[in-house]
C-alpha positions as CSV (number, residue, x, y, z in Angstrom):
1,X,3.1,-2.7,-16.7
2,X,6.3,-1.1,-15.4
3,X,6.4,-2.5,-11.6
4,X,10.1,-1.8,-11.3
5,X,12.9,-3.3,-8.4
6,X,14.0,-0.8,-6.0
7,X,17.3,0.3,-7.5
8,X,19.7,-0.1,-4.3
9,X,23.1,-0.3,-4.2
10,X,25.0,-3.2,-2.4
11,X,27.1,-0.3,-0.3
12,X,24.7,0.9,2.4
13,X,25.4,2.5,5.7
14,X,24.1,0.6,8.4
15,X,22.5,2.7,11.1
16,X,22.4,1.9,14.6
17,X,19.7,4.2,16.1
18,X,17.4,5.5,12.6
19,X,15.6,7.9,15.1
20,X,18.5,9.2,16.2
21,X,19.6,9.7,12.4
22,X,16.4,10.5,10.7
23,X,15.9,13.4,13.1
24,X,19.4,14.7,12.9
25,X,18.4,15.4,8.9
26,X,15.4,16.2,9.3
27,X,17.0,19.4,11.1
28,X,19.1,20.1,8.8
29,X,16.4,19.4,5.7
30,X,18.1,17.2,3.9
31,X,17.1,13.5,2.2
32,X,19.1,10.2,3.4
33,X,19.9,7.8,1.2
34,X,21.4,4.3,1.0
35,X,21.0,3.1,4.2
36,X,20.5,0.0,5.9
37,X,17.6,-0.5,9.6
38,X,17.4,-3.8,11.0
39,X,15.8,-5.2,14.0
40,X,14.5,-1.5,15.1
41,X,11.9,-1.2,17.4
42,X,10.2,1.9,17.3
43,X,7.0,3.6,18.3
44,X,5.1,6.9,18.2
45,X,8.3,8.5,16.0
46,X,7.6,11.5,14.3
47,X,9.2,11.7,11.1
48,X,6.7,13.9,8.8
49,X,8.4,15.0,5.3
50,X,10.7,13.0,5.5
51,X,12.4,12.0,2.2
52,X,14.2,8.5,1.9
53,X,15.7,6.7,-1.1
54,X,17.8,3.9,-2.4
55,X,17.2,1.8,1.1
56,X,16.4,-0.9,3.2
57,X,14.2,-1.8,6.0
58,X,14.8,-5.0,7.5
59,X,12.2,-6.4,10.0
60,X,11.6,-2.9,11.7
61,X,8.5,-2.2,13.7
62,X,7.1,1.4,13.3
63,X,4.0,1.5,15.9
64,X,2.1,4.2,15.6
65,X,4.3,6.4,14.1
66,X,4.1,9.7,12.0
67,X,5.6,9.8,8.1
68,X,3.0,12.1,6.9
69,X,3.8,13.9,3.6
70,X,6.9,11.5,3.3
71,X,8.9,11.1,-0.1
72,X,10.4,7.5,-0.5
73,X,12.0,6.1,-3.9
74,X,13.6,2.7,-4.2
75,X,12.9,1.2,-0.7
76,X,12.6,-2.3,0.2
77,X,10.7,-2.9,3.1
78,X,11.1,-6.3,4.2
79,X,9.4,-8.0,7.4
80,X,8.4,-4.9,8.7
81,X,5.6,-3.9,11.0
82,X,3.8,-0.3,10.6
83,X,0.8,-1.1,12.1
84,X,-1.4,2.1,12.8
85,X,1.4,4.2,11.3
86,X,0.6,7.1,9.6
87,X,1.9,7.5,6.1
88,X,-0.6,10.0,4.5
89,X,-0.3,12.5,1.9
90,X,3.2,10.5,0.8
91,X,4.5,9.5,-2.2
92,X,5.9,6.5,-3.1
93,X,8.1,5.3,-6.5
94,X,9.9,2.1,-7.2
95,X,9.2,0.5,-3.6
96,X,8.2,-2.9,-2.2
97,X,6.7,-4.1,0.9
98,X,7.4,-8.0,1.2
99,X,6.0,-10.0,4.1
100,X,5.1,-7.0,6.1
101,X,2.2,-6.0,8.6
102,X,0.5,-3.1,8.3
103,X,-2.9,-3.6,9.8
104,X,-4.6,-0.2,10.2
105,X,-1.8,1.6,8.4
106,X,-2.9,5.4,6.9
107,X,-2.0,6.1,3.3
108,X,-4.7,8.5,2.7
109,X,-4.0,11.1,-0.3
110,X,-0.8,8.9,-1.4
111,X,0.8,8.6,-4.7
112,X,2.4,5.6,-5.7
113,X,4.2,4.4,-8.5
114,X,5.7,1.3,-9.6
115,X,5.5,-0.7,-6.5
116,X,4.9,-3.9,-5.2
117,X,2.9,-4.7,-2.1
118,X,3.4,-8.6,-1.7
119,X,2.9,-11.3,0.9
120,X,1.6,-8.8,3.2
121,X,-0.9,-8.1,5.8
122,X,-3.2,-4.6,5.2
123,X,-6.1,-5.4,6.7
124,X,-8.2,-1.8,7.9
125,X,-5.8,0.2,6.5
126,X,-6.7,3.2,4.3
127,X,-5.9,4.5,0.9
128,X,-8.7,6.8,0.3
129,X,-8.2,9.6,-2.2
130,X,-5.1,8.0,-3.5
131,X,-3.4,7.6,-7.2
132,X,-2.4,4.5,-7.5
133,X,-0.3,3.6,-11.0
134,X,2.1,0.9,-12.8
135,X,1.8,-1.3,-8.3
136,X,0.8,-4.8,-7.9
137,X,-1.1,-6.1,-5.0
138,X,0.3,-9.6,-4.7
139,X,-0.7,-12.1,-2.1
140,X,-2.0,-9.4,0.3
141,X,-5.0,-9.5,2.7
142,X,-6.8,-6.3,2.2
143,X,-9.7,-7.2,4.5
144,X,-12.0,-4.1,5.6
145,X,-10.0,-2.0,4.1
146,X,-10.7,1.4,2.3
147,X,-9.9,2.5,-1.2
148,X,-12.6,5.0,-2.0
149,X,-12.2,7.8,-4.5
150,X,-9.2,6.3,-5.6
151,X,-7.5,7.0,-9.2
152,X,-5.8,3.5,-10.8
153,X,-3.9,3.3,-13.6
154,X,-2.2,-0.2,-14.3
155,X,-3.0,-1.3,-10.9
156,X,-2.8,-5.6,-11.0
157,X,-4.1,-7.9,-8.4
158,X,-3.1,-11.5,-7.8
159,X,-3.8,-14.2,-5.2
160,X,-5.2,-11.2,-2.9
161,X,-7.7,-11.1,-0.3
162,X,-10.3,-8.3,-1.0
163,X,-13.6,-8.6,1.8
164,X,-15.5,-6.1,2.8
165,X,-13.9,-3.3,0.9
166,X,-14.7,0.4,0.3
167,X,-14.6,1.0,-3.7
168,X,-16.9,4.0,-3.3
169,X,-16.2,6.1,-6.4
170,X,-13.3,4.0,-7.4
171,X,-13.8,2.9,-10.8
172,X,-12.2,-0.8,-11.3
173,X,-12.3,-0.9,-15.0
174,X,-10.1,-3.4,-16.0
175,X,-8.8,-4.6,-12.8
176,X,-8.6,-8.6,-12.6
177,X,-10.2,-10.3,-9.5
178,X,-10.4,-13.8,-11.3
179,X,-7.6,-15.0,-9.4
180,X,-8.5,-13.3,-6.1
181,X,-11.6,-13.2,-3.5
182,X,-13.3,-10.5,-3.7
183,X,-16.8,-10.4,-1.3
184,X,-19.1,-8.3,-0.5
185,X,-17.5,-4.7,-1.7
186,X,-19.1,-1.3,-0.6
187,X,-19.5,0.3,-3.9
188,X,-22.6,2.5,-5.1
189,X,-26.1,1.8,-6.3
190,X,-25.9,0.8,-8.2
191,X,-22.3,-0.4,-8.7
192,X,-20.5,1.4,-11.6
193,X,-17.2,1.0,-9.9
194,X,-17.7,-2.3,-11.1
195,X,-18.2,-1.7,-15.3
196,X,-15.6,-3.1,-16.5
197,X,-13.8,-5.4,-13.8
198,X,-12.6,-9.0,-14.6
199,X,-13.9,-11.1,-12.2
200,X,-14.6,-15.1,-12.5
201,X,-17.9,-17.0,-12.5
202,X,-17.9,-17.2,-8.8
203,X,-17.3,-13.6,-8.1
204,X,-20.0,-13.2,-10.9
205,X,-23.0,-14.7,-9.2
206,X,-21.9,-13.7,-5.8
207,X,-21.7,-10.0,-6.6
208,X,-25.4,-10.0,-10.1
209,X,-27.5,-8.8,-7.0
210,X,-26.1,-5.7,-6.7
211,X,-27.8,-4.8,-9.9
212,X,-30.8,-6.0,-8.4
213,X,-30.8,-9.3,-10.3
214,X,-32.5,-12.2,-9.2
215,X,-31.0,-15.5,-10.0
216,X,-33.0,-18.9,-9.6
């Protein structure tokens, strides 16, 4: 597994207004790096392509907002909201959300690499047609929502809520549920995006129907 800390140095530049300073580079095309948002409250921002590294968010909302085809490496997301944000076709390295809300969040057609989603809320949020590689899913409640058609590759789950998901064409080969709830997945029939998961004697029982089994 190589789930890796964002690499951020201790030296950031605080910013006062990051709408203000995202836009000003976005004009001029160019990438910001270590910087420091706290306590920012902002909604329906557009900031498509943007590119962000070695920074931190520190309980920022972000309603509604627009990050499409954004490019972030080594950011630490803490206590932030981006509820119903929009973060498709984005690529993510070396990041971590920690105690954040992101309920109805869009990361359709994302990559993401060695990252840690922990302690957080995704509930109807949407990672269709994603690659997913070397990220752990720790503590999260991912209730209702979608991962369909999804590539993984080193992907670990722990402690995780997964209810009502969308697996369709996602095969889960080697992905460990033992620890977590997993209920009533959408998945085909019959299931092969199940061959191959780990799941517990529970999960087992709960989830033999699906193959059309009958158990007394």
């Amino acid at each position: 597994m190589k789930i890796k800390k964002p690499d951020i140095s201790l030296n950031l530049q605080l910013i006062d207004d990051f709408t203000i300073f995202a836009n000003k580079n976005l004009l001029e095309e160019s990438s910001i790096r270590e910087i420091k948002s706290r306590a920012e409250y902002i909604e329906k921002g557009v900031f498509k392509k943007i590119e962000i590294e070695k920074s931190i968010f520190e309980k920022c909302t972000f309603y509604l907002c627009d990050f499409e085809s954004g490019t972030f490496v080594d950011i630490d997301f803490i206590d932030c909201d981006f509820s119903n944000s929009n973060f498709s076709r984005s690529y993510f390295k070396s990041c971590r959300f920690s105690n954040c809300k992101c309920i109805g969040t869009d990361l359709n057609e994302t990559i993401i690499k060695q990252t840690t989603f922990e302690d957080s809320n995704f509930q109807y949020s949407n990672f269709n047609n994603s690659k997913i590689s070397d990220t752990l899913f720790y503590n999260l409640d991912f209730t209702e929502s979608s991962m369909s058609e999804v590539t993984l590759k080193n992907f670990i789950v722990k402690e995780s809520k997964f209810i009502k998901n969308n697996f369709y064409k996602t095969k889960l080969n080697k992905v460990d549920f033992s620890n977590s709830e997993l209920i009533a997945p959408v998945v085909s029939m019959p299931p092969y995006e199940l061959k191959g998961a780990i799941l517990n004697i529970i999960q087992a029982a709960s989830l033999v129907k699906l193959w059309g089994i009958i158990v007394k």
